[in-house]
Backbone as numpy.savetxt, mean C-alpha at the origin, in Angstrom:
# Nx Ny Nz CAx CAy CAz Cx Cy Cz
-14.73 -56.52 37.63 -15.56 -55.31 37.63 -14.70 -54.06 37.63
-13.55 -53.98 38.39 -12.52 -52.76 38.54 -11.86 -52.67 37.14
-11.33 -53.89 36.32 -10.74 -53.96 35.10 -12.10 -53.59 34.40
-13.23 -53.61 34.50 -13.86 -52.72 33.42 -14.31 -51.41 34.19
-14.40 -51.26 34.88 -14.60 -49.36 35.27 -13.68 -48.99 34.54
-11.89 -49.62 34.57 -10.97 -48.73 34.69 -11.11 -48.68 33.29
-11.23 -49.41 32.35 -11.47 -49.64 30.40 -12.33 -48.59 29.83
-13.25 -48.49 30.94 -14.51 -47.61 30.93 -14.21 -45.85 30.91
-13.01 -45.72 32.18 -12.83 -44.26 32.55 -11.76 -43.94 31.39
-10.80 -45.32 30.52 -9.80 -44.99 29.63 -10.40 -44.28 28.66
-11.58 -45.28 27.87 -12.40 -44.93 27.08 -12.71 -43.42 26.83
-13.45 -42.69 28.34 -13.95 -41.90 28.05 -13.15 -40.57 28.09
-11.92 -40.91 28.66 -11.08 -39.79 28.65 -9.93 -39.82 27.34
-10.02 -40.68 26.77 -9.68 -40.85 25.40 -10.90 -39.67 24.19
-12.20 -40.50 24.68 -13.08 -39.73 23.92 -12.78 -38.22 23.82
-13.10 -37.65 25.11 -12.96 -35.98 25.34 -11.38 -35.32 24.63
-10.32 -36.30 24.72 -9.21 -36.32 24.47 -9.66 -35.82 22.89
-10.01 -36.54 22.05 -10.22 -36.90 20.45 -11.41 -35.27 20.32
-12.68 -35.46 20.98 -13.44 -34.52 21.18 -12.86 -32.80 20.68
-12.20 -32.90 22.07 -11.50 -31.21 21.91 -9.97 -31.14 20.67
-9.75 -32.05 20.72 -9.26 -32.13 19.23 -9.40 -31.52 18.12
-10.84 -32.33 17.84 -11.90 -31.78 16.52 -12.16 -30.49 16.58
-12.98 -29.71 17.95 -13.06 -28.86 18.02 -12.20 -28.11 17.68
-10.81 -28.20 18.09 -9.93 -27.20 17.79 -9.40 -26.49 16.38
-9.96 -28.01 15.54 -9.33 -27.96 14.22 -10.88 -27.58 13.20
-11.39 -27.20 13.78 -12.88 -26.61 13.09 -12.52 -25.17 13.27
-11.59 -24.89 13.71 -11.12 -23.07 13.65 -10.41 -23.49 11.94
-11.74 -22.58 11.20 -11.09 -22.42 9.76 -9.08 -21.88 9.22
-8.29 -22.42 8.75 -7.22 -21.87 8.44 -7.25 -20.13 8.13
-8.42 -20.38 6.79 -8.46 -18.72 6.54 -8.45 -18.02 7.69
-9.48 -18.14 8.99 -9.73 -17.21 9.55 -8.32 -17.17 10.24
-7.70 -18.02 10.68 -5.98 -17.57 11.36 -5.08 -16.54 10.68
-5.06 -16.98 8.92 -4.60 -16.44 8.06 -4.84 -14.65 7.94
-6.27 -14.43 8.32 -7.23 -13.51 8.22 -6.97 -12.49 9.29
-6.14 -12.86 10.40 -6.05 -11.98 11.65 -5.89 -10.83 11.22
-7.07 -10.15 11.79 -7.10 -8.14 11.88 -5.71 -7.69 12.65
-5.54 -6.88 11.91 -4.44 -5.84 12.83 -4.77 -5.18 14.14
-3.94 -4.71 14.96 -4.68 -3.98 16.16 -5.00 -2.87 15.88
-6.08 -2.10 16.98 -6.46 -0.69 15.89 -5.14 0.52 15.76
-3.91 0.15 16.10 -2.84 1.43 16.12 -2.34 1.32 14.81
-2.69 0.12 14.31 -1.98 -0.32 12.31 -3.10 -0.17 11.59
-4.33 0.56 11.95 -5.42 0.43 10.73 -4.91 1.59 10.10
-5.80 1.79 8.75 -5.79 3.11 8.11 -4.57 3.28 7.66
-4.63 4.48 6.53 -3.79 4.46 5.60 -2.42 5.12 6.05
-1.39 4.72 5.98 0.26 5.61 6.15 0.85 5.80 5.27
1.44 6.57 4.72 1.77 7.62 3.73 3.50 7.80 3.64
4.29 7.50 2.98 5.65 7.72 2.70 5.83 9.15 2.06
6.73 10.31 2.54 6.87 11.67 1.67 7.33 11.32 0.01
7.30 10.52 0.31 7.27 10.15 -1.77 6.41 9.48 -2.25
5.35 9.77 -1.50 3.85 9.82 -1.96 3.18 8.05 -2.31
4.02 7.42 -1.36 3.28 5.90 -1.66 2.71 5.60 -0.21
1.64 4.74 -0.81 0.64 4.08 0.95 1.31 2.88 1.12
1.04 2.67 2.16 0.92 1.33 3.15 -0.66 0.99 3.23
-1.10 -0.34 3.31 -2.26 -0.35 4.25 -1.93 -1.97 4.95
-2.02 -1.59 6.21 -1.83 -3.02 7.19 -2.91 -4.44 6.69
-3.14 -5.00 6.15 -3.99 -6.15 6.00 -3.68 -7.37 7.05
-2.42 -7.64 7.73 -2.54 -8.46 8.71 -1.24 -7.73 9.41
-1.11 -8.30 10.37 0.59 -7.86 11.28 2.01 -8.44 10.26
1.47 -9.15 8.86 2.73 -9.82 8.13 2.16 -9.68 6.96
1.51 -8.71 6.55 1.05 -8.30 4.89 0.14 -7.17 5.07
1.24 -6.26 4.13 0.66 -5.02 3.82 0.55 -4.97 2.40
-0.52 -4.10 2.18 -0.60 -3.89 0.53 0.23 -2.15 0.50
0.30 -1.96 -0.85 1.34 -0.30 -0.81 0.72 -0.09 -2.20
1.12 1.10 -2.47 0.23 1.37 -4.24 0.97 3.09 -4.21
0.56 4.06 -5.13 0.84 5.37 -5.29 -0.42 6.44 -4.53
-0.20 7.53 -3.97 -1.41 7.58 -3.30 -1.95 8.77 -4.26
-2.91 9.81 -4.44 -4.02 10.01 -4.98 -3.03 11.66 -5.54
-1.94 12.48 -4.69 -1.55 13.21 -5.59 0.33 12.79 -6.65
0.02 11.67 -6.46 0.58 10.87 -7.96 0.06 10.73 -8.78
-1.32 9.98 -8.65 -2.14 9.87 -9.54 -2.41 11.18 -10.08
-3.01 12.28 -9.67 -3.26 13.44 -10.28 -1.85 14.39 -10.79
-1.21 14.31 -10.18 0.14 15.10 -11.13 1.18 14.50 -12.20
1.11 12.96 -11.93 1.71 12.27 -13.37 0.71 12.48 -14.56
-0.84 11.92 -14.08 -1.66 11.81 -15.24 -1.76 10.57 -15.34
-2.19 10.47 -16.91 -2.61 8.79 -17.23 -1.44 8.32 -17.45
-1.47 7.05 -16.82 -0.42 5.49 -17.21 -0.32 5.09 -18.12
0.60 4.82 -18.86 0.77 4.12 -19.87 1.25 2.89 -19.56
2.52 2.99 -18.76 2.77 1.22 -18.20 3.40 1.22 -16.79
3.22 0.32 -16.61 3.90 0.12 -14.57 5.17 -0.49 -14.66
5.83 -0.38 -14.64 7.15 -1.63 -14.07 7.38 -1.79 -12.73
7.09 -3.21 -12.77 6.95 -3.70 -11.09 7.79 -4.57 -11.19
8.44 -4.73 -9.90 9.89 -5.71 -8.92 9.08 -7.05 -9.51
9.78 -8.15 -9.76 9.39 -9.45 -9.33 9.05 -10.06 -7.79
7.65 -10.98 -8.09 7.57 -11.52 -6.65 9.06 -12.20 -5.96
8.84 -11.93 -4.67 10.11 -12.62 -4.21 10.84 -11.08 -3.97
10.47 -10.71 -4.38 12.37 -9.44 -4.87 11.97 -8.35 -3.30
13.52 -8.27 -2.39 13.08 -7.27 -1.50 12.98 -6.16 -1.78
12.23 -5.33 -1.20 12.02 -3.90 -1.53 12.43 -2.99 -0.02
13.45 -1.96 -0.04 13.24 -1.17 1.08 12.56 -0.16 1.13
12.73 0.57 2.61 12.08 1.58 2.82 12.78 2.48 2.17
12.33 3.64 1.08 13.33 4.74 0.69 14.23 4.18 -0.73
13.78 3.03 -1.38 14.54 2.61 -2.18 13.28 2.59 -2.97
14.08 2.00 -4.70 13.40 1.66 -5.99 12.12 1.14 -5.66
10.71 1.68 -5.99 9.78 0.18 -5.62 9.06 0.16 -7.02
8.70 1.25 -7.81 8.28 0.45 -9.34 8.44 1.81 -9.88
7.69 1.66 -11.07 8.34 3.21 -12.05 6.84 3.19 -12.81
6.53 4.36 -12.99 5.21 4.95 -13.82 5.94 5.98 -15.02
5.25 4.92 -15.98 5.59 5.59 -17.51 4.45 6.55 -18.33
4.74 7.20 -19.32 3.73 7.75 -20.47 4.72 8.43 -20.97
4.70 7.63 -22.42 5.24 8.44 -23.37 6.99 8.64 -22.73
7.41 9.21 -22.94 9.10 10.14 -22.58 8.58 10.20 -21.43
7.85 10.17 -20.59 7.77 10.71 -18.99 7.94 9.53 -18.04
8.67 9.49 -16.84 8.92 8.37 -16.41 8.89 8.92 -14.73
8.19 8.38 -14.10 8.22 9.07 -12.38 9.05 7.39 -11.67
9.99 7.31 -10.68 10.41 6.27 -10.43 9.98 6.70 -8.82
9.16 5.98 -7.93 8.49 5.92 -6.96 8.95 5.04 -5.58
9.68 5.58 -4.37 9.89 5.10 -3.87 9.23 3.94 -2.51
9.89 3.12 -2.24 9.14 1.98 -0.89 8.46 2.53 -0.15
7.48 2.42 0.56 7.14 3.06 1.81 7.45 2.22 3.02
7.95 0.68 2.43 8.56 0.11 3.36 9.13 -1.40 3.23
9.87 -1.60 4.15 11.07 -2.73 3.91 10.20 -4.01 4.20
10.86 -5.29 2.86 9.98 -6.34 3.12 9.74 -7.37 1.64
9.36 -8.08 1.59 9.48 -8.89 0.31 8.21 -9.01 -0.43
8.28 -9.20 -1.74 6.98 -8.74 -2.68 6.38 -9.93 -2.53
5.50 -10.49 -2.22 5.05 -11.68 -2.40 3.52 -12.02 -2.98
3.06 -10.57 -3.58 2.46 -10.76 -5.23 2.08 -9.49 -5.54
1.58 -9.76 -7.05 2.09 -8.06 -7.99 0.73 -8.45 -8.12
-0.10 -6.58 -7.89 -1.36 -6.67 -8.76 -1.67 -7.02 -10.51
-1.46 -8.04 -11.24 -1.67 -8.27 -12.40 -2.12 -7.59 -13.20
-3.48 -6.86 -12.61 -4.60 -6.21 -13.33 -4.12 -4.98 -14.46
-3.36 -4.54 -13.04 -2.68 -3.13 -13.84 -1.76 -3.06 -14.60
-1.09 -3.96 -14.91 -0.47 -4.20 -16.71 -1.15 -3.81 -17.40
-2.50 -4.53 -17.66 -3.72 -4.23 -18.63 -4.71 -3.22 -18.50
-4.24 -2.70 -17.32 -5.45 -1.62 -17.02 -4.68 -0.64 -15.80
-3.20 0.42 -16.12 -2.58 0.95 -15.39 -4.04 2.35 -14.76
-4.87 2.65 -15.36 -5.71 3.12 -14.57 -6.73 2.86 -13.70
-6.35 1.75 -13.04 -7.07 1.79 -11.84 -6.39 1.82 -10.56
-4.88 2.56 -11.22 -4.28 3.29 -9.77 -5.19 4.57 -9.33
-6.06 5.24 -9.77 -6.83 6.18 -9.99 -7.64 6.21 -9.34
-7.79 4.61 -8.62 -9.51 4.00 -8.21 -9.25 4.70 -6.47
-9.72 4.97 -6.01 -10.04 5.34 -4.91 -10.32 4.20 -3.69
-10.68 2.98 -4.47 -10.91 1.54 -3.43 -9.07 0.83 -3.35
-8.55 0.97 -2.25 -6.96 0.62 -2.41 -7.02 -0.93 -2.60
-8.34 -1.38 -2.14 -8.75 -3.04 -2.42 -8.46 -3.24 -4.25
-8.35 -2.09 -5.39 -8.12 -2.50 -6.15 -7.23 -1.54 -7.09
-6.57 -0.16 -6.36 -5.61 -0.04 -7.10 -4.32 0.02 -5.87
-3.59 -1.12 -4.69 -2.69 -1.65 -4.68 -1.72 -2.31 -5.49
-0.26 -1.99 -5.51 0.12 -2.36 -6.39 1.31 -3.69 -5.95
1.63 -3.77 -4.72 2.59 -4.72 -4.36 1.30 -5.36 -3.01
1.61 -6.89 -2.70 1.61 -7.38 -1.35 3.11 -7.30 -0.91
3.01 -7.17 0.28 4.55 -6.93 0.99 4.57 -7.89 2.26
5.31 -8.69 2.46 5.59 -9.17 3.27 6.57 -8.33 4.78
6.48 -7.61 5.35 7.14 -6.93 6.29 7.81 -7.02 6.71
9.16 -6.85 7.34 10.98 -7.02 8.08 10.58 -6.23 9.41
10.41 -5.20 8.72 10.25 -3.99 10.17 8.90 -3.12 10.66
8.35 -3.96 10.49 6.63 -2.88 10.23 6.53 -1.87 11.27
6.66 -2.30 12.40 6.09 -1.09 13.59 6.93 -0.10 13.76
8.32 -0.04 13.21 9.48 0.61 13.68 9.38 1.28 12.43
9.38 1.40 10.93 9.07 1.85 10.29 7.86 2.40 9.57
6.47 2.04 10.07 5.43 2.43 10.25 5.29 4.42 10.97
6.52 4.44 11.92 6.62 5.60 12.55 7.47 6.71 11.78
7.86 6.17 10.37 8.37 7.11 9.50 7.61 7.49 8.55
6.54 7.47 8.82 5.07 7.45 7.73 4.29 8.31 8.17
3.61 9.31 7.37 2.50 9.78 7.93 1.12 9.29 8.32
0.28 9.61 9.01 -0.76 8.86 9.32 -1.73 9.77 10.32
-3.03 9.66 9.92 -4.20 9.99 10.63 -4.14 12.06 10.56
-3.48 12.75 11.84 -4.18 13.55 11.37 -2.73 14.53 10.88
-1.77 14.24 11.29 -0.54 14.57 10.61 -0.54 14.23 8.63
-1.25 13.51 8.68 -1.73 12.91 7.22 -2.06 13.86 6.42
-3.44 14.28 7.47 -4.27 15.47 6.71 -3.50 16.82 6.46
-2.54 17.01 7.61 -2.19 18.47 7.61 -1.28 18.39 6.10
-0.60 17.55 6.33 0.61 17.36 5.10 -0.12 17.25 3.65
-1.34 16.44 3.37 -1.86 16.75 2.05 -1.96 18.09 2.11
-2.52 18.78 2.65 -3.24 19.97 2.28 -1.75 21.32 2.41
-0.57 21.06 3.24 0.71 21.68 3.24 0.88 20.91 1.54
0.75 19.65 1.15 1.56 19.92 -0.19 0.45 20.00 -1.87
-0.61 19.95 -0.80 -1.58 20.85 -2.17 -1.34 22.02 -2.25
-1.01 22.91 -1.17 -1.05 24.50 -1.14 0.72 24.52 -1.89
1.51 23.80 -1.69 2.53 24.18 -2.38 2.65 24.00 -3.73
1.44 22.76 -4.59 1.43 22.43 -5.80 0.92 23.78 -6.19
-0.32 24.22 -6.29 -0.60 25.52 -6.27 0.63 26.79 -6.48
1.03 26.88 -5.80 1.90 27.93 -5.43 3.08 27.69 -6.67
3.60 26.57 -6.93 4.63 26.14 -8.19 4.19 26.52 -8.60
2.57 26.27 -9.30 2.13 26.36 -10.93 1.05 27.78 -11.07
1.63 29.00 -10.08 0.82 29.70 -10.13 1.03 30.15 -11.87
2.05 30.32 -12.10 1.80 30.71 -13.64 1.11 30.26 -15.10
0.76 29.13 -14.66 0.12 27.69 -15.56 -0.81 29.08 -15.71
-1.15 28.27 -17.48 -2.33 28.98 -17.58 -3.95 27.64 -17.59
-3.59 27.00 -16.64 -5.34 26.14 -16.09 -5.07 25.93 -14.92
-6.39 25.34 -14.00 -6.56 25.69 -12.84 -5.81 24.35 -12.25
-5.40 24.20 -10.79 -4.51 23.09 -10.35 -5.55 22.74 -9.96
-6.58 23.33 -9.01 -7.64 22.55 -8.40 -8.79 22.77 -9.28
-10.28 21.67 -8.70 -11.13 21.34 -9.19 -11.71 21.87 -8.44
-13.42 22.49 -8.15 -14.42 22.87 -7.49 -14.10 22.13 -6.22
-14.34 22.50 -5.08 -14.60 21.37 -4.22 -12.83 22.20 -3.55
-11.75 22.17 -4.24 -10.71 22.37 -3.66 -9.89 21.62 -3.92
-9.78 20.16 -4.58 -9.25 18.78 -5.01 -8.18 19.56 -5.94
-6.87 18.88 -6.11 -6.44 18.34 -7.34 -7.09 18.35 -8.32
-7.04 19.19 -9.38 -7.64 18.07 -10.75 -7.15 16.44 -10.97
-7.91 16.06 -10.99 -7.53 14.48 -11.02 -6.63 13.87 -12.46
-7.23 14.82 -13.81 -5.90 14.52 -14.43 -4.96 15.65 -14.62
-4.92 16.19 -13.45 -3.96 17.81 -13.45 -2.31 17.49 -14.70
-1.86 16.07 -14.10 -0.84 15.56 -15.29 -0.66 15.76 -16.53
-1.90 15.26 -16.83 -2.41 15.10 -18.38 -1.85 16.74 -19.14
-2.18 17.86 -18.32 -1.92 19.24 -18.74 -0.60 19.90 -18.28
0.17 19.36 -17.71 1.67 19.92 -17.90 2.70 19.50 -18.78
3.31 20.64 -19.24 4.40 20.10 -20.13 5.54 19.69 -19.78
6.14 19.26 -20.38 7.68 18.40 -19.93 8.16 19.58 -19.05
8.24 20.76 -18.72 9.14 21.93 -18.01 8.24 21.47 -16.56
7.09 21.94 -16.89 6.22 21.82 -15.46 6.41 20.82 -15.27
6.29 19.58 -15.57 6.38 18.41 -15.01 7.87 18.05 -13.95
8.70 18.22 -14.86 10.08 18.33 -14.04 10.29 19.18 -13.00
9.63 20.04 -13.19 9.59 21.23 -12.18 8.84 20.57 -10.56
7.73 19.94 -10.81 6.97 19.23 -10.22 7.74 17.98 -9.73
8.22 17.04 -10.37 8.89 15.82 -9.93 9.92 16.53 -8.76
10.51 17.60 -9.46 12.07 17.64 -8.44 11.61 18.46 -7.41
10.35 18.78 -7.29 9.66 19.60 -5.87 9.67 18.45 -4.88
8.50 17.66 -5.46 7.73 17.05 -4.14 8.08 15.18 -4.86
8.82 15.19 -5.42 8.71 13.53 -5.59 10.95 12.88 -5.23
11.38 13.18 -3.70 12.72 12.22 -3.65 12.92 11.13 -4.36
14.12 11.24 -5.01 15.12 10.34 -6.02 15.12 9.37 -4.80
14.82 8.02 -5.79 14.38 7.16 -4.96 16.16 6.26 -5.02
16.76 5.71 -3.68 17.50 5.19 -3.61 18.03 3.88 -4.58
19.19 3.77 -4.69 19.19 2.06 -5.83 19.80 1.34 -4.73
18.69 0.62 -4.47 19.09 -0.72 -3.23 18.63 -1.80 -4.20
C-alpha cells in the first residue's frame, strides 16, 4: 500500500512537473521577440545630421532621414545603402541620397550592425517622404551602445526647439531666393529641394548637413 501511495505522489508531482512546463512554453516566441522598450527609449531621437532613431526593442532600432532632408534635398532618385551585416557608426557613412549630379551623403545616428535594408525604397525612393517611419525607415540596426549614445541625440522637447532653431536658419540662408522656404501653416515646403539650384543647394548642404566621417 506505501509502494503505491509513494508511485502515486511520483506520478503526480511528475504531472505538475510536465504541467508548468507547457505552460511556460505557450508564452508565444514573437511576443519575447516583441519586448516594448521602457518609456525613456520611446519616440523619435534625432542626430544633428538630420537622421532618426526609433527604439523598436532594447536590441533594434529602425533610423531613416528625418523630414528637413526630405524637404531640402527634394525628390530621390536613388538610395545607396550599406549591406546587411555591415557596421555602421555613430557620426560615420550610413547611406547617400542621389538626383541627378546632386548627391547628399548622410550620417549614422548610431553605432551597430545593419541587419536589414528597407527594399521598398530602391523602387520607390519616395516614401522617405512618408511621414509613417513604419514605412519610410531605411536601416534595422542592431545596437553596440544604445543608451550611452541615445544621449547624443536630440529628443522630446530639445527636439522641438532645434527644428524650429534650424527652420529659422533655413529661412534666413535663402532670404534672397526668389520662392518662399515655407508653406502656409509655417512648414518647410516639402519639395523646397526640387527649387534650388546647384549654388543654393551647396550653400545649404555645407550649412546644416556635417561631412559624414569614413569609418
Amino acid at each position: 500500500m506505501s509502494v503505491f501511495i509513494g508511485l502515486l505522489f511520483l506520478v503526480v508531482v511528475i504531472g505538475i512537473g510536465v504541467w508548468r512546463m507547457r505552460k511556460a512554453v505557450r508564452v508565444p516566441e514573437e511576443e519575447l521577440v516583441k519586448a516594448k522598450p521602457p518609456p525613456f527609449l520611446k519616440g523619435i531621437f534625432v542626430h544633428p545630421g538630420h537622421a532618426w532613431v526609433e527604439v523598436l526593442q532594447p536590441s533594434l532600432v529602425t533610423v531613416g532621414a528625418d523630414d528637413f532632408t526630405n524637404s531640402v534635398f527634394g525628390s530621390v532618385d536613388k538610395l545607396t545603402l550599406p549591406e546587411q551585416g555591415t557596421l555602421i557608426q555613430q557620426g560615420g557613412r550610413a547611406w547617400t541620397l542621389s538626383r541627378g549630379k546632386r548627391e547628399l551623403v548622410q550620417t549614422s545616428p548610431i553605432t551597430g550592425r545593419v541587419v536589414e535594408i528597407n527594399r521598398q525604397l530602391k523602387s520607390d525612393p519616395q516614401l522617405l517622404s512618408q511621414k509613417d517611419t513604419g514605412r519610410s525607415w531605411i536601416l534595422k540596426v542592431k545596437p553596440i551602445k544604445l543608451k550611452t549614445e541615445l544621449q547624443n541625440l536630440l529628443h522630446g522637447k530639445m527636439l522641438s526647439r532645434w527644428n524650429q532653431a534650424v527652420k529659422d536658419q533655413l529661412v534666413a540662408t535663402l532670404t534672397t531666393a526668389q520662392f518662399p522656404v515655407l508653406q502656409e501653416g509655417g512648414e518647410i515646403k516639402p519639395d523646397l529641394g526640387n527649387e534650388l539650384t546647384s549654388e543654393q543647394w551647396e550653400k545649404v548642404a555645407g550649412e546644416f548637413f556635417a561631412p559624414a566621417k569614413r569609418k
